[in-house]
N, CA, C and O of each residue as an XYZ file, in Angstrom:
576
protein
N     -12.406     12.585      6.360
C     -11.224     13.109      6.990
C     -10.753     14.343      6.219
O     -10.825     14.453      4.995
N     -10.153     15.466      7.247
C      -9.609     16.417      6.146
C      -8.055     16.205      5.835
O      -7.170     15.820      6.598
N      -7.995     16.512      4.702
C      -6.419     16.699      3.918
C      -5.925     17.590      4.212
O      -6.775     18.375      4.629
N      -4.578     18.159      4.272
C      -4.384     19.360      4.347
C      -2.846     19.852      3.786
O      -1.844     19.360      4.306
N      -2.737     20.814      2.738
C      -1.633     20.996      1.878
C      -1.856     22.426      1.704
O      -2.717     23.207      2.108
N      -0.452     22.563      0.726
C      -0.393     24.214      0.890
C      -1.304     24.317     -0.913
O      -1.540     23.465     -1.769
N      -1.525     25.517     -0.830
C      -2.247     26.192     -2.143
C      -1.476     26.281     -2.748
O      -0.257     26.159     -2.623
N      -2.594     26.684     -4.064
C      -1.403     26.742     -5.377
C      -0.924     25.754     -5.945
O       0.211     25.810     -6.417
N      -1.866     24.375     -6.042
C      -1.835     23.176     -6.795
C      -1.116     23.478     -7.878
O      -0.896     24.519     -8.497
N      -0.621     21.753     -8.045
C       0.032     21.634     -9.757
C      -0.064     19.874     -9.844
O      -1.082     19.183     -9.820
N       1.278     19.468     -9.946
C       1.326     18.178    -10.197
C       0.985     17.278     -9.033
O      -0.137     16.777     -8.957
N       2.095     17.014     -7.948
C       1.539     16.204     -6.898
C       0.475     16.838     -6.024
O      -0.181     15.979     -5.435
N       0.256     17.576     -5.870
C      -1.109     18.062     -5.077
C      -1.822     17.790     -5.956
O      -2.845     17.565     -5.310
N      -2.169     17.579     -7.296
C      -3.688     16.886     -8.106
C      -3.223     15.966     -7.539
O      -3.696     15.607     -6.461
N      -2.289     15.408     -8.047
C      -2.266     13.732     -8.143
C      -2.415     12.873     -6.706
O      -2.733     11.688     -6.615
N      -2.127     13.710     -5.711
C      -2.202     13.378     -4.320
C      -3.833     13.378     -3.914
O      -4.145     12.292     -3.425
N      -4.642     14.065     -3.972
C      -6.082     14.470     -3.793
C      -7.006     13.110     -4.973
O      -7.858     12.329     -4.548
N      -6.629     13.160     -6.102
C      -7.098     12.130     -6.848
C      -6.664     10.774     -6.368
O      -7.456      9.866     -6.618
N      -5.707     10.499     -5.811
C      -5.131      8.986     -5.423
C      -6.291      9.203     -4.100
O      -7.461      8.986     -4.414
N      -6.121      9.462     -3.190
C      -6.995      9.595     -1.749
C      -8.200      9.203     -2.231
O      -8.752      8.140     -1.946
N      -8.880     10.570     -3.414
C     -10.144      9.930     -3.275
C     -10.888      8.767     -3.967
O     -12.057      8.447     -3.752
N     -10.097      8.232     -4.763
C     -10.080      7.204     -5.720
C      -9.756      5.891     -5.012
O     -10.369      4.927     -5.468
N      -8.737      5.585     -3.766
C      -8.514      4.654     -3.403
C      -8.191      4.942     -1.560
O      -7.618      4.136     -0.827
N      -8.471      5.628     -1.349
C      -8.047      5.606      0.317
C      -8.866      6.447      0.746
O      -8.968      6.022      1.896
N      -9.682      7.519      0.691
C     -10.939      8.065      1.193
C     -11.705      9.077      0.347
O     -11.549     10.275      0.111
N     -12.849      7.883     -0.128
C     -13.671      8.721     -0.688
C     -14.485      9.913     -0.345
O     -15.117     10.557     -1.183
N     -14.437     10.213      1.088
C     -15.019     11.476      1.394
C     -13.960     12.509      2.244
O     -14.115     13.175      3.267
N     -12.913     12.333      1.401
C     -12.178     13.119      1.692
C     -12.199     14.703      1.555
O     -12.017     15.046      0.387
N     -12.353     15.643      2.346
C     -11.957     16.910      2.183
C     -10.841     17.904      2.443
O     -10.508     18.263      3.572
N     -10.158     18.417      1.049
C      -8.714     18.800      1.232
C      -8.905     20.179      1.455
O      -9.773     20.870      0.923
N      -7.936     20.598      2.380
C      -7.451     22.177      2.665
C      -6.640     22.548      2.430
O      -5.616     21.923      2.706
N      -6.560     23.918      1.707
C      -5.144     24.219      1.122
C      -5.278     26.187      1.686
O      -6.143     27.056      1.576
N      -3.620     26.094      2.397
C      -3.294     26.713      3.147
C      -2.048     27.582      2.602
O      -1.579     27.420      1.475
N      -1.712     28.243      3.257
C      -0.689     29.208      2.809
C       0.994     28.238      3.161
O       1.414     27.772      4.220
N       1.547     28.239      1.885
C       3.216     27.774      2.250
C       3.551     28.297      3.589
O       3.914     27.446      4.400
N       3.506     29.441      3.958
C       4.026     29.935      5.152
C       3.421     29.228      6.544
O       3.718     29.543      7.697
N       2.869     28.611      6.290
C       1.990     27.672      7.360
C       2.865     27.160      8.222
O       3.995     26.789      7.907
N       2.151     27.091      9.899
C       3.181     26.432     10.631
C       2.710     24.372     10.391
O       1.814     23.889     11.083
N       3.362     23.641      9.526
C       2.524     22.539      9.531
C       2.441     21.482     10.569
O       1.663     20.532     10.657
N       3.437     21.865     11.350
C       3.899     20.964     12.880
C       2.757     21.223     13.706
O       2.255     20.313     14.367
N       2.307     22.387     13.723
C       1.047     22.895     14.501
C       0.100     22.185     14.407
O      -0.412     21.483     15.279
N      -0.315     22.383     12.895
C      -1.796     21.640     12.518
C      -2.362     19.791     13.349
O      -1.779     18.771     13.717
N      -2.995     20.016     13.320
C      -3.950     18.822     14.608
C      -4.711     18.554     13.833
O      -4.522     17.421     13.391
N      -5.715     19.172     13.324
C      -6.851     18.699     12.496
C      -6.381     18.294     11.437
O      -5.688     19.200     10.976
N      -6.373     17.079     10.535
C      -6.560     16.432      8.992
C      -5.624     15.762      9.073
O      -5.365     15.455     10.236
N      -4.831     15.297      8.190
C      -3.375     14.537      7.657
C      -3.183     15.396      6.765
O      -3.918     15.711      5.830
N      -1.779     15.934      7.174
C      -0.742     17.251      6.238
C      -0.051     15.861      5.070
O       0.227     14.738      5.490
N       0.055     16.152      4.099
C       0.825     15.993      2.781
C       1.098     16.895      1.800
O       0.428     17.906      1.585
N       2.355     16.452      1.023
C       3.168     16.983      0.058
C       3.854     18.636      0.549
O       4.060     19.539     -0.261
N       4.108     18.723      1.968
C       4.788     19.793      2.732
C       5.955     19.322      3.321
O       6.069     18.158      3.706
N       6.947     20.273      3.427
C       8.234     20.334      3.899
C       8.054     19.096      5.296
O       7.133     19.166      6.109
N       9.117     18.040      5.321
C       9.111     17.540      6.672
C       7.764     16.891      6.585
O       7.067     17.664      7.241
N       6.748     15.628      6.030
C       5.991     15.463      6.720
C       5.808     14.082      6.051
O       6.015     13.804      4.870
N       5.361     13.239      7.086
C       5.303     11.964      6.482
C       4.902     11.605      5.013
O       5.578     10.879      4.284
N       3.845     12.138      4.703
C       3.199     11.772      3.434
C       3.767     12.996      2.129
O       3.149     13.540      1.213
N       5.285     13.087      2.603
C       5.843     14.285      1.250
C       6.736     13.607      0.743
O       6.710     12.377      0.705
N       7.904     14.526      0.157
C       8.851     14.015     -1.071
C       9.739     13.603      0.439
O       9.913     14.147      1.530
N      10.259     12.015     -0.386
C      11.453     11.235      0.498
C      12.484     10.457     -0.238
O      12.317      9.242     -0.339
N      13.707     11.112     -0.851
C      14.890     10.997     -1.935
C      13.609     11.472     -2.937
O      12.867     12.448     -2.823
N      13.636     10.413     -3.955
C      13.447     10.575     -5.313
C      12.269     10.228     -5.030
O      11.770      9.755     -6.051
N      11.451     10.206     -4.060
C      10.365      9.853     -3.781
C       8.864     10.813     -3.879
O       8.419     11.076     -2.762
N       8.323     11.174     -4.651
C       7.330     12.178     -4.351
C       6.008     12.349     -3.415
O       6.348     11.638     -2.470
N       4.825     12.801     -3.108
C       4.081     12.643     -2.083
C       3.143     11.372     -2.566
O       2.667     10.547     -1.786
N       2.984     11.367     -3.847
C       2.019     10.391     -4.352
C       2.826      9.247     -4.402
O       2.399      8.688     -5.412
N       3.670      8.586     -3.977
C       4.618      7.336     -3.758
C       4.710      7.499     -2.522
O       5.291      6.488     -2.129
N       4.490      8.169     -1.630
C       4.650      8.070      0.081
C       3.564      8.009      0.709
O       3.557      7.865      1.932
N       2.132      8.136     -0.217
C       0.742      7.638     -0.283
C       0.669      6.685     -0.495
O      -0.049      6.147      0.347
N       1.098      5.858     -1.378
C       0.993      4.181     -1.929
C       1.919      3.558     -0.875
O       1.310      2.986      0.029
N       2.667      3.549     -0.829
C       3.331      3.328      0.509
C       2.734      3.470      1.435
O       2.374      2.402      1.930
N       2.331      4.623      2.120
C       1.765      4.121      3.538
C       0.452      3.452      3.349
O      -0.363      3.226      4.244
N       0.346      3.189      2.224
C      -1.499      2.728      2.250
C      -1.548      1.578      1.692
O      -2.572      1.043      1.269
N      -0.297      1.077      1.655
C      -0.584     -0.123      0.875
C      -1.272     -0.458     -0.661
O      -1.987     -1.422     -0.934
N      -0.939      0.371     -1.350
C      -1.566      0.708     -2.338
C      -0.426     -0.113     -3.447
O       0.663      0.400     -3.703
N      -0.859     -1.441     -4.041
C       0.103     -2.165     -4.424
C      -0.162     -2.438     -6.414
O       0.542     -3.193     -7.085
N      -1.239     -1.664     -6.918
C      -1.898     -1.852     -8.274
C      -0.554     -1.485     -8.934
O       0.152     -0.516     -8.658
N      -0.331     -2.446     -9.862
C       1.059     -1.785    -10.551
C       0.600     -0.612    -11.546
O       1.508      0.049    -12.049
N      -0.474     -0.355    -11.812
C      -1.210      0.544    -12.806
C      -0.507      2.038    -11.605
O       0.178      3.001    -11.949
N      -0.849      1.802    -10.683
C      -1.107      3.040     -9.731
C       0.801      3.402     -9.086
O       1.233      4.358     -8.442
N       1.327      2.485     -9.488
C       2.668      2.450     -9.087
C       3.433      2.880    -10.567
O       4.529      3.440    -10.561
N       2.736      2.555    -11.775
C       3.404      2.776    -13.108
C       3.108      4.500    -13.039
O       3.879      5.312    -13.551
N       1.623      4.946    -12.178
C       1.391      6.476    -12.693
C       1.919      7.055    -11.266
O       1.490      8.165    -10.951
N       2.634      6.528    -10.555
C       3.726      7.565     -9.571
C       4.459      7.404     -9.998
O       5.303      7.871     -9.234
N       5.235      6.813    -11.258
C       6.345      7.137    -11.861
C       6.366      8.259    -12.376
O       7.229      9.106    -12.145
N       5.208      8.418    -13.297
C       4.715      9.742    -14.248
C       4.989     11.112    -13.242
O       5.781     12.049    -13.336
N       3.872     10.734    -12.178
C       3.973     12.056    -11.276
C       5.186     12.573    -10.780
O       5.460     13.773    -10.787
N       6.162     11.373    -10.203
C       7.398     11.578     -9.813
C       8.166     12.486    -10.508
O       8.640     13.514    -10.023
N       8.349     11.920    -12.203
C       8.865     12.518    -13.308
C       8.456     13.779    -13.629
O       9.264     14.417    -14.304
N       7.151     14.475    -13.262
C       6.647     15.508    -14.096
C       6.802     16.803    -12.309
O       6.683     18.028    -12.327
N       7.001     16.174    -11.418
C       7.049     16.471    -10.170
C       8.475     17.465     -9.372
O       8.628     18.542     -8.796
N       9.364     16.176     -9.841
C      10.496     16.336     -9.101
C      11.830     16.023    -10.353
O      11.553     15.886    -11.545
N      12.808     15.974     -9.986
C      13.998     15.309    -11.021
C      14.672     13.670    -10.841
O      15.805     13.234    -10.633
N      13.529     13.155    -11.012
C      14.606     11.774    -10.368
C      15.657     11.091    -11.733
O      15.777     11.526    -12.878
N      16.130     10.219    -11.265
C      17.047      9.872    -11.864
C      16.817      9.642    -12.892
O      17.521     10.223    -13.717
N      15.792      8.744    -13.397
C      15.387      7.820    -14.560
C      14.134      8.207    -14.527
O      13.284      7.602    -13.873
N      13.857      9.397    -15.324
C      12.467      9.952    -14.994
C      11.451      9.456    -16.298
O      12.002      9.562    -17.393
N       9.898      8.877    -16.323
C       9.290      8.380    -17.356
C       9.327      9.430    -18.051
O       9.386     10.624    -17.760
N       9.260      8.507    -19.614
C       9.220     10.187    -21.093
C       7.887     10.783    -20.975
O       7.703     11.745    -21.721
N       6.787     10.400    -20.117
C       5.396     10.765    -19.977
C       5.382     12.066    -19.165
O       4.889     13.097    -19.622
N       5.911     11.991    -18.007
C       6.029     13.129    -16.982
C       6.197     14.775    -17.566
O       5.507     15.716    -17.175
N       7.194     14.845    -18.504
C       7.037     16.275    -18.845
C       5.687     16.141    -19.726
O       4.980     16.353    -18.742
N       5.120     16.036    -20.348
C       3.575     15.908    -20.509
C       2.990     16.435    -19.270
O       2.658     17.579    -18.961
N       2.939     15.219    -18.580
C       1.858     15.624    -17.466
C       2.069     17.111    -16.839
O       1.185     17.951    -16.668
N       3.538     17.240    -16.521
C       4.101     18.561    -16.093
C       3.584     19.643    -16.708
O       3.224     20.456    -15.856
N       3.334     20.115    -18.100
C       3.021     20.699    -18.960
C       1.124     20.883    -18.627
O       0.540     21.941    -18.398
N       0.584     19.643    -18.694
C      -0.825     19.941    -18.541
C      -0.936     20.354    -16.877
O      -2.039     20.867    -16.690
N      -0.369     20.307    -15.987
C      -0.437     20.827    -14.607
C      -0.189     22.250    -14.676
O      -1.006     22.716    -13.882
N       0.299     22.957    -15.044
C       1.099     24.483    -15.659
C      -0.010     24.709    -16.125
O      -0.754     25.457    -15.490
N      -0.482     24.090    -17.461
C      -1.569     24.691    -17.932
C      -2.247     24.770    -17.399
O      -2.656     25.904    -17.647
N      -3.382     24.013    -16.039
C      -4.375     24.218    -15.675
C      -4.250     25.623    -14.634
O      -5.168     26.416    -14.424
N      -2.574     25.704    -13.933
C      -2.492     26.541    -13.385
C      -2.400     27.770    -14.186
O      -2.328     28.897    -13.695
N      -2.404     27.538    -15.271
C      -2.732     29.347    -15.405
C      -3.813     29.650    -16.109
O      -3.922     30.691    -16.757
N      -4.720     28.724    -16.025
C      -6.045     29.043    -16.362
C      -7.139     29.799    -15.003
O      -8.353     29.664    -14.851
N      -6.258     30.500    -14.271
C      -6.393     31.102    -12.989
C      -7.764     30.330    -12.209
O      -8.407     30.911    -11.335
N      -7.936     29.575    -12.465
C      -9.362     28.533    -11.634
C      -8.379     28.350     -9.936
O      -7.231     27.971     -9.703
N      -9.374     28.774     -9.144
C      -8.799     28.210     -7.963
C      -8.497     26.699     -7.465
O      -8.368     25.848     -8.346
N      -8.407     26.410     -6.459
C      -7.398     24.878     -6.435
C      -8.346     23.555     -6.448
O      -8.024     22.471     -6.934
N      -9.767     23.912     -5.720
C     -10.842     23.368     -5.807
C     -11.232     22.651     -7.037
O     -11.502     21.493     -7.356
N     -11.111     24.407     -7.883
C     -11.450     24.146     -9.384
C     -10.726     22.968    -10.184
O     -11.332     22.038    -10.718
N      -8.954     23.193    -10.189
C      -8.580     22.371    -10.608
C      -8.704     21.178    -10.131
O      -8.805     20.260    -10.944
N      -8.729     20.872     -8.650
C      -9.017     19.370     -8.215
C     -10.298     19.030     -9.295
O     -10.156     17.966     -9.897
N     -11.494     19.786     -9.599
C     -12.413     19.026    -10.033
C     -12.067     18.585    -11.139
O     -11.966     17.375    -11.340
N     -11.709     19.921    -12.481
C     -11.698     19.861    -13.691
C     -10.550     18.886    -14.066
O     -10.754     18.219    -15.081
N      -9.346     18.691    -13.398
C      -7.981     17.571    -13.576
C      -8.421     16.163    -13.398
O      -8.032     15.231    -14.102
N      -9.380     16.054    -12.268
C      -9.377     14.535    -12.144
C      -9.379     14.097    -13.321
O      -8.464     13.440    -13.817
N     -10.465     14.441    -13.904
C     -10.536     13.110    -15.535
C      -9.113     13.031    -15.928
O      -8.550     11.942    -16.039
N      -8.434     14.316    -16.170
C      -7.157     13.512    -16.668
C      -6.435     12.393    -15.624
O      -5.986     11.549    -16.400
N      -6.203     12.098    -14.666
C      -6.113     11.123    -13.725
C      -6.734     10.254    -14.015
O      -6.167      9.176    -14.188
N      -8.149     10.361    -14.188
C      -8.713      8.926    -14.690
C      -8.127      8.374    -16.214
O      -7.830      7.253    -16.627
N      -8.116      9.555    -16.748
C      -7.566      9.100    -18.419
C      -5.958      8.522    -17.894
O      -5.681      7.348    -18.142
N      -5.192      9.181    -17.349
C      -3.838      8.234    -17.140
C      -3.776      7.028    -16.354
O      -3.042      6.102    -16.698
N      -4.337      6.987    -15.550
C      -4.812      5.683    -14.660
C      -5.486      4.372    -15.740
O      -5.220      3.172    -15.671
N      -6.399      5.046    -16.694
C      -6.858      3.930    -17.482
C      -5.948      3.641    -18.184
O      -6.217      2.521    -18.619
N      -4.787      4.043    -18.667
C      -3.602      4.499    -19.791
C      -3.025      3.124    -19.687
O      -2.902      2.099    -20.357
N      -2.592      3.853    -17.945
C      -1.461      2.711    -17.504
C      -1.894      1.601    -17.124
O      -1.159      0.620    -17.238
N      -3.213      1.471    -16.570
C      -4.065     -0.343    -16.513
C      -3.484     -0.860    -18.045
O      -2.687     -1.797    -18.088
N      -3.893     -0.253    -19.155
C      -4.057     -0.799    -20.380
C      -2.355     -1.526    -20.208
O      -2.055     -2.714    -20.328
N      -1.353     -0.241    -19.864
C       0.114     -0.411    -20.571
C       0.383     -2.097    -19.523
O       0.778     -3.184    -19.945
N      -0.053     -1.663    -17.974
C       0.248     -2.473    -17.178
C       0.103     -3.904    -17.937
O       1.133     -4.558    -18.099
N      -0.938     -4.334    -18.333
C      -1.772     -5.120    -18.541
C      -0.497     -5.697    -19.902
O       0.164     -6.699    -19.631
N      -0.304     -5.110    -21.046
C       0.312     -5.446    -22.285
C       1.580     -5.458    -21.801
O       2.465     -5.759    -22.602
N       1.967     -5.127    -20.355
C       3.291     -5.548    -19.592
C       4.179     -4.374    -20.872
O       4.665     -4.833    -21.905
N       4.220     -3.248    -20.605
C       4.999     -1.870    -21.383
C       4.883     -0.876    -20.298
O       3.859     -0.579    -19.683
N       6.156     -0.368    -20.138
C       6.588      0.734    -18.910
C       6.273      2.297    -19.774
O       6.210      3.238    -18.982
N       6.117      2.600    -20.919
C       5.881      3.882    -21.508
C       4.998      3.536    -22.536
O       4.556      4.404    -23.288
């Protein structure tokens, strides 16, 4: 199936593309389009993390928590690292002390001028490295 989001990745656009293909479609292919995009238009793929669209930010909610949500995606490992994303994402209330981290390494990859592709490839591992993080934390029952 195709994905489809605007360009110019950072935090929830990795983290959105890595959740999909890790647990909801492994042969997923994402498109990334210009912000100015009409996204109501688009027909072909499932639009996320864009203005107005089911699978984006909802309150304090970011796109990678409106993914686990609609997908049933119930691993508390995977619910402990949409906290992170949330935090490093957006401003929520009670944001994890991990998130500006992650925020920080998203920045960085973006200005290592690699296009968005690029970073989808070269970021996953860190996704896998936080995903294994939080199994471990999940597991020893610790929220940071």
């Amino acid at each position: 199936m195709k994905w489809v989001t605007r360009e110019h990745v950072k935090v929830d656009r990795v983290a959105c593309p890595w959740l999909i293909k890790r647990f909801v479609d492994p042969q997923a292919e994402f498109l990334f389009l210009p912000k100015e995009t009409d996204w109501s238009a688009l027909k072909d793929g499932t639009v996320y993390d864009v203005p107005g669209c089911e699978l984006g930010h909802h309150g304090e909610d970011v796109s990678f928590n409106s993914i686990l949500k609609k997908y049933r995606l119930t691993d508390p490992a995977l619910v402990l690292l949409g906290e992170l994303v949330r935090a490093a994402d957006s401003h929520p209330s009670a944001p994890h002390p991990a998130g500006e981290g992650l925020r920080w390494i998203a920045h960085g990859f973006s200005a290592l001028g690699l296009n968005d592709h690029e970073i989808l490839r070269q970021e996953f591992i860190v996704y896998d490295a936080l995903y294994a993080e939080c199994t471990r934390r999940v597991k020893e029952g610790a929220r940071a």
